[in-house]
C-alpha positions in Angstrom: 0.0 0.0 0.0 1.3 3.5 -0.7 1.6 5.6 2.1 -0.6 9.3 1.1 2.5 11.6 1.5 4.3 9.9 -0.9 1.4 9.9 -3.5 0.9 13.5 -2.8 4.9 14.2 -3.1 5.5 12.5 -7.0 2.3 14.2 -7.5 2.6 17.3 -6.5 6.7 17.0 -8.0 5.3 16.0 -11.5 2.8 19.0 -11.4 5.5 21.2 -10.8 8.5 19.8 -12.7 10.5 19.2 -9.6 13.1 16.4 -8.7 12.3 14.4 -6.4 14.3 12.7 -3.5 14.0 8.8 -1.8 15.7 6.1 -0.8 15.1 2.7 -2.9 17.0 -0.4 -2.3 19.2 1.2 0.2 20.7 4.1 -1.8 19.7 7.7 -1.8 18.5 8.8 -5.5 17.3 12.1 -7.2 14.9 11.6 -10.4 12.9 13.7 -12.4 9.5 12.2 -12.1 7.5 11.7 -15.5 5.1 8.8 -15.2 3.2 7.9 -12.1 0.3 5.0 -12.0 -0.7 1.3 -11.6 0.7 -1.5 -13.7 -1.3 -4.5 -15.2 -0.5 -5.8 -12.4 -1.9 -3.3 -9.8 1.3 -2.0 -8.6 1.9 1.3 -8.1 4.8 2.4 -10.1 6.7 5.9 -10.6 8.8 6.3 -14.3 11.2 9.0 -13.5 15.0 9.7 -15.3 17.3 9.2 -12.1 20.0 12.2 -12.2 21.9 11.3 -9.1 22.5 8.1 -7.0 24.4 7.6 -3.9 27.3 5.3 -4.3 26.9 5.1 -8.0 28.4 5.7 -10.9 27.5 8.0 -14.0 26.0 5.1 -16.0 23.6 5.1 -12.7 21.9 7.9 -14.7 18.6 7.3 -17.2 15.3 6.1 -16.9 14.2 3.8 -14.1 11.2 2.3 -13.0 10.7 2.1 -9.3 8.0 0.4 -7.1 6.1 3.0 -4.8 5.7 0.5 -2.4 9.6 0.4 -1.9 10.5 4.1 -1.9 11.6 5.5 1.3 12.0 9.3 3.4 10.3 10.7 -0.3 10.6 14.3 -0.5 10.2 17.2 -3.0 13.9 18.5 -3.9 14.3 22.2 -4.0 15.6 21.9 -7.8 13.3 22.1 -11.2 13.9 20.4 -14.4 12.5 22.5 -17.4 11.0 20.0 -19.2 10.1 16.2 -20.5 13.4 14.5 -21.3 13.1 14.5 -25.6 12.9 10.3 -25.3 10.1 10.5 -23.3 6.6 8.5 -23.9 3.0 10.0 -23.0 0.8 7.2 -21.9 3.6 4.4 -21.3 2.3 1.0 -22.3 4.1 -0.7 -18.9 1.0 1.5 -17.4 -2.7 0.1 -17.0 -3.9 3.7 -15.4 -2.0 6.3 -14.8 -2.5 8.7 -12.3 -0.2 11.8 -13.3 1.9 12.8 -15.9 4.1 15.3 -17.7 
């Protein structure tokens, strides 16, 4: 289940173009949120291009999927991104519904 502050943080972070911080599978990460729904599977998933990860290194950057479910201390990162990254696809077929989007 998906704790509400978390919805409410990608949410609120894709609305307003801003990166978002977490914690997934033990290292800190910084993404710019694009995609944000349920799979056919009913799991809530987050699309996002990760710009930064602890411990990692620059090859760590590009698109990730990442289960909500496993996202940790989620919080809105001061920093913007302008816009959609140019490889980006509206209405991503690994989504059944999606919730929010760029």
């Amino acid at each position: 289940m998906t704790d509400l502050r978390t919805t409410t943080a990608i949410v609120e972070a894709i609305a307003q173009k801003r990166l978002l911080a977490f914690s997934y599978h033990g290292r800190e990460r910084v993404a710019e949120p694009h995609t944000f729904g349920l799979d056919r599977w009913k799991r809530t998933l987050l699309s996002a291009y990760q710009v930064e990860c602890e411990g990692a290194s620059s090859a760590a950057q590009g698109w990730r999927f990442f289960f909500v479910d496993q996202l940790t201390n989620v919080r809105l990162d001061p920093r913007r991104f302008v816009a959609a990254r140019p490889d980006f696809v509206r209405g991503d077929g690994a989504f059944k519904s999606i919730t929010a989007e760029l």
